[in-house]
N, C-alpha and C positions, 0 to 999 in steps of 0.2 A: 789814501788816494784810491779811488774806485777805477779812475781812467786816466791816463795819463803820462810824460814826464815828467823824472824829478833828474836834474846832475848837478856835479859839484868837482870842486878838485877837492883835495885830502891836505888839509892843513891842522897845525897843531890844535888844541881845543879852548881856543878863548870863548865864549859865551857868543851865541848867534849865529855860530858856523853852520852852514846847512852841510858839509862833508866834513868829518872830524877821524884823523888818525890818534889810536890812540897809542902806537907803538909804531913808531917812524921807522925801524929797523925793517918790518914786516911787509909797512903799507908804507912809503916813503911820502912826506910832504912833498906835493905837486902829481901825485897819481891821480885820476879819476874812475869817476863811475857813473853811469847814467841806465838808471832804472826805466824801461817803457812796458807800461800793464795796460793792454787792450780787450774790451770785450768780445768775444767770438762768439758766432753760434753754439759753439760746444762749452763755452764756460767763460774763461779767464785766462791771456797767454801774459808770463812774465818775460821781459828780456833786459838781461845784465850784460853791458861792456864795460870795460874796463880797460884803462892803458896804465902806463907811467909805476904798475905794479914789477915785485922781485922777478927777472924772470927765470921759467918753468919751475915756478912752483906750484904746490897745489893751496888750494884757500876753499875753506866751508863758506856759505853766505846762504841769508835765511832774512825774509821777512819779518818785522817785529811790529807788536802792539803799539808803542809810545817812543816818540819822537828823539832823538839825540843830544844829549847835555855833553859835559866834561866826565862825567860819570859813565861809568861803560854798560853798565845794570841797570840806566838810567833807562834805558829803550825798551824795556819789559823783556817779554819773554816772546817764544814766536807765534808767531798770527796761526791758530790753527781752525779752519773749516768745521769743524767739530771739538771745542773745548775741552781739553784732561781736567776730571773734577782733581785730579791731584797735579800739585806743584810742587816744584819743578815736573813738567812732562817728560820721564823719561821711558815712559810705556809704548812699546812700537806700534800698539793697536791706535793711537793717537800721534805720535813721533815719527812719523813717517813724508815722504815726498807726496804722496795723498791728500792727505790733510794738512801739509801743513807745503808751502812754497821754501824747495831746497835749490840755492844757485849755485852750487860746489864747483869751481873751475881750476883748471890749470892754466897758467899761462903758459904763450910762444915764449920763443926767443927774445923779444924785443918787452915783455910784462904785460903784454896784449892778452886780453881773452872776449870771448862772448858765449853766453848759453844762455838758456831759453827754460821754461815750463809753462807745462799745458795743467790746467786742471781743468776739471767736469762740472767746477760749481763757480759760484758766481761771491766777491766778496759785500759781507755786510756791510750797507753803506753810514751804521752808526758806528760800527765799529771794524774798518777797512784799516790795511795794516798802514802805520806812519813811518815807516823806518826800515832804511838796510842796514844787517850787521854782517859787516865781512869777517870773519873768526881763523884764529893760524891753523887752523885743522880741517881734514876735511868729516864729513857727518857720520857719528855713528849711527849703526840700525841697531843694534844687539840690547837687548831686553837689558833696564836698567843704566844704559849708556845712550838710548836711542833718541838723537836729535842734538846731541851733546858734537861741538865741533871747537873743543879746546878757547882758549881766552878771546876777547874781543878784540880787535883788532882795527876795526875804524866801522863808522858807522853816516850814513849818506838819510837826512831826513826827508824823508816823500810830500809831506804835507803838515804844516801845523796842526 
């Protein structure tokens, strides 16, 4: 998705779900999430809300290359502005909120949250990211760990 939204509620993962929990404990069936990516003069603005999640907890979320199965791996890896020729990316010169769309939140009280990212570039529209992964952690930066935010935990598909 280059412009647009995508939402969903969070149900278990039978094949064609466009929001898929993959640990109910974490992400509860019937939470949502609705991804809104606009173009701006300045680049690219992400905005993640989310309800019906644990609440005040904290959660990583990160844009991904390939769409959502039953499979958690299945979504690839995250969409970065400037590709790591090595994989897994966990080089902070590449694994960063820069290059790559980090929605890390905490929830209120009630499993409510919303945030936002701004970036300065603009996504490729061959290869524009398909997928949120909401992960139980929030993002590491530290060389070696950096972009790394603990298991998947549901995943919201943007666009086939």
């Amino acid at each position: 998705m280059t412009e647009g939204t995508a939402s969903g509620t969070f149900q278990p993962a039978p094949q064609g779900v466009q929001a898929i929990t993959y640990n109910k404990a974490v992400v509860p069936a019937g939470a949502t999430a609705q991804v809104t990516i606009a173009t701006t003069t300045m680049g690219v603005r992400v905005r993640l809300a989310v309800t019906g999640m644990l609440a005040r907890r904290a959660y990583g979320a990160h844009l991904h290359t390939m769409t959502c199965t039953s499979v958690p791996d299945d979504a690839g890896p995250h969409y970065q502005h400037q590709a790591d020729p090595s994989k897994p990316s966990v080089d902070p010169a590449y694994a960063n909120p820069r290059n790559e769309v980090w929605l890390d939140f905490t929830t209120d009280s009630k499993g409510a949250a919303t945030v936002a990212a701004n970036q300065d570039w603009a996504f490729d529209t061959t290869t524009s990211p398909r997928s949120l992964i909401v992960h139980a952690e929030l993002t590491r930066t530290e060389a070696g760990k950096a972009g790394t935010a603990g298991p998947r935990v549901a995943c919201l598909t943007l666009h086939p």
